[in-house]
N, CA, C and O of each residue as an XYZ file, in Angstrom:
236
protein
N     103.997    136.429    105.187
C     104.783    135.219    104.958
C     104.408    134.663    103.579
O     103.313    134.648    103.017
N     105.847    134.119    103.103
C     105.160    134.171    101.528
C     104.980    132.186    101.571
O     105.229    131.377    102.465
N     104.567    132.056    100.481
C     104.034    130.606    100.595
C     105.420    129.372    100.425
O     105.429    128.263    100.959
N     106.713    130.061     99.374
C     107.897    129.350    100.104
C     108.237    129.264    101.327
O     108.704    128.152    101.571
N     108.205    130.024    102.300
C     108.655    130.162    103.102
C     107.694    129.027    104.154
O     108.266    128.122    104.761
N     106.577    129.189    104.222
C     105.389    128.208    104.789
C     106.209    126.512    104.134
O     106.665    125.906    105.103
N     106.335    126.089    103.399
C     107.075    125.330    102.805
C     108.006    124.649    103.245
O     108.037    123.453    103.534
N     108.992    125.644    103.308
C     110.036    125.301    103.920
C     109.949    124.999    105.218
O     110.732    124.115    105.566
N     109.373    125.366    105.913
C     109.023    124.943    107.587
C     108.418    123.784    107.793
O     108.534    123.105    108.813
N     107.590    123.458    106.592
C     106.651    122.062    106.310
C     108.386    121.433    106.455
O     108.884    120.881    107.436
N     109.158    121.806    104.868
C     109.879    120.332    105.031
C     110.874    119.744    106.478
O     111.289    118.639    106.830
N     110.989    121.565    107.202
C     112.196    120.982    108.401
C     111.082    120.269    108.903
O     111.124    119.094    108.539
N     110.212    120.512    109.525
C     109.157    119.517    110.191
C     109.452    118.157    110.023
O     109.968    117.382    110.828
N     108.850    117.854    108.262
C     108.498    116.800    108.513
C     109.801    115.774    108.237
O     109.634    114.554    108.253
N     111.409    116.519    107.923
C     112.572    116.176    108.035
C     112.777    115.530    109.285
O     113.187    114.371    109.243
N     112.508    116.218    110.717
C     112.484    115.909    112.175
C     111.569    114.942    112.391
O     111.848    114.289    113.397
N     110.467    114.550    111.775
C     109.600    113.605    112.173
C     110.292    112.326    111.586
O     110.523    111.329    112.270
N     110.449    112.387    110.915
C     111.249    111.505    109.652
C     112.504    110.875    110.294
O     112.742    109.669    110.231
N     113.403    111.907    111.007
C     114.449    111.932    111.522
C     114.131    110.979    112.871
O     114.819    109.959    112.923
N     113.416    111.130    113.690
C     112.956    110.889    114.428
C     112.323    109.672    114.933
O     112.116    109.286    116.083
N     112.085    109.196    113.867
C     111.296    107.724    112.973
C     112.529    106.892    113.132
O     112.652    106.079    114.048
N     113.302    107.080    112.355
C     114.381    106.034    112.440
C     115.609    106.067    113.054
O     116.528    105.283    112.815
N     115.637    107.268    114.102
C     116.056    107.510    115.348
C     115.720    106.073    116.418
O     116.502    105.334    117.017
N     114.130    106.080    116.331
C     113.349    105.358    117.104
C     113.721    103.704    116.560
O     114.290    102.884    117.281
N     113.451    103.543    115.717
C     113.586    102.224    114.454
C     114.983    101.775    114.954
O     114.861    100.737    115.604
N     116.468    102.264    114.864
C     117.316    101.869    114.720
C     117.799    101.411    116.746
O     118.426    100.433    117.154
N     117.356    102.256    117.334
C     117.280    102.080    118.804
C     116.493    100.787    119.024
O     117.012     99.909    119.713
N     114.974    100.556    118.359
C     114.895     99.173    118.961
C     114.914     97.909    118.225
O     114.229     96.956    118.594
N     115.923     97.851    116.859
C     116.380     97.154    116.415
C     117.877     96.811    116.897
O     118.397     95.698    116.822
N     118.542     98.124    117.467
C     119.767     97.392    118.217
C     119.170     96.997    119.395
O     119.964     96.100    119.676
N     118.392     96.990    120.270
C     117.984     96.656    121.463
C     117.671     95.108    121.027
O     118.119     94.282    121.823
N     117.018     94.615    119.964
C     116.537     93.533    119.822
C     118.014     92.645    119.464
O     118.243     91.546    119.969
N     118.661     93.126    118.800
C     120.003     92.224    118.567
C     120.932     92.217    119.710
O     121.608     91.190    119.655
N     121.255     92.994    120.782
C     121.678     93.311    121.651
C     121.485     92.035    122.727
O     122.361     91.263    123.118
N     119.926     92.061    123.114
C     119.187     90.858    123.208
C     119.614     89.605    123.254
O     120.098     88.937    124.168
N     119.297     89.310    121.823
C     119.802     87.949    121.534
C     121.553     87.655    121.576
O     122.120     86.587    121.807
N     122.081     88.829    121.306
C     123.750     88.447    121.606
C     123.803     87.837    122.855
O     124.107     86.676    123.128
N     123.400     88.959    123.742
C     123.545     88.849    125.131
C     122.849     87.187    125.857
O     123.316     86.540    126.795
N     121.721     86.906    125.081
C     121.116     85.778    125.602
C     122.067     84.267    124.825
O     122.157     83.232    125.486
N     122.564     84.342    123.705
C     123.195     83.827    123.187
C     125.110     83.351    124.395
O     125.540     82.369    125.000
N     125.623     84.886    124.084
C     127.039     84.735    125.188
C     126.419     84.037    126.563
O     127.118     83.093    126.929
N     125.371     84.264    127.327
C     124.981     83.801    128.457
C     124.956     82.316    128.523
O     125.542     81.600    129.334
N     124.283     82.015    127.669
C     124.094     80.167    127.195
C     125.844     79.820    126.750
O     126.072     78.700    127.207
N     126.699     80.186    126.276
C     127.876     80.062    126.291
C     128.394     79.815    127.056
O     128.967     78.758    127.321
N     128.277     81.153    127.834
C     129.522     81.022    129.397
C     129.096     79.704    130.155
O     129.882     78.779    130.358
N     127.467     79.712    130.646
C     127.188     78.547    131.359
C     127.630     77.057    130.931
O     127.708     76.053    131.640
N     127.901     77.221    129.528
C     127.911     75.576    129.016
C     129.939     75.727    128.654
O     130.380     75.056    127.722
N     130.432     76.178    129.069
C     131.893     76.421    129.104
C     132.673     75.271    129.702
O     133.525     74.729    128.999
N     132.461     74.854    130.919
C     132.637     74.633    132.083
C     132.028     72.962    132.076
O     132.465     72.023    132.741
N     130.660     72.957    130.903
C     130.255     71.193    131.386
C     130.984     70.528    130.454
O     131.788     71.075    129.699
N     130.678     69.106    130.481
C     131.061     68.242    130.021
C     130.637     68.166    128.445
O     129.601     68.758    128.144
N     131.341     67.498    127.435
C     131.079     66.989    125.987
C     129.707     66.762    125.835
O     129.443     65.947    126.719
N     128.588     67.044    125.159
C     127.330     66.323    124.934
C     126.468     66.394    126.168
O     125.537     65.590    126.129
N     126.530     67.191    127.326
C     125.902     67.314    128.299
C     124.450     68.159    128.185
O     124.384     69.306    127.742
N     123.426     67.463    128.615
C     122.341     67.572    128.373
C     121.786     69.258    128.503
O     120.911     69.791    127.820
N     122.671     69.919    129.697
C     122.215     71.370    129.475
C     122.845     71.867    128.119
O     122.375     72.947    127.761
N     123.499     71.500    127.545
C     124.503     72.479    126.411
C     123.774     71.891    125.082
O     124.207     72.157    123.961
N     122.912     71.273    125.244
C     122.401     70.425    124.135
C     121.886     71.806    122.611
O     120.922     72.564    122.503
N     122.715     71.625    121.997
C     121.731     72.166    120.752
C     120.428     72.607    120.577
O     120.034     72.940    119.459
């Protein structure tokens, strides 16, 4: 095996690790916004329904 070739196996490697990285990264950065949407619409729907200035819907 010649020493390009050793090389080249380094870079798919560390391409997949790499790959892999922000595979991971982008999964729990949408999980975290996902989150807050979801906790956000929830506080919505409930305060839909009350009254003007009502103490649960408060800011």
């Amino acid at each position: 095996m010649t020493r390009g070739a050793r090389d080249a196996g380094a870079s798919a490697l560390e391409f997949a690790i790499i790959a892999a990285i922000v595979v991971v990264a982008a999964s729990v950065i949408g999980a975290v916004i996902f989150n807050i949407v979801q906790t956000k619409s929830e506080q919505l729907d409930s305060c839909a329904n009350q009254p003007i200035g009502s103490a649960e819907c408060a800011p």
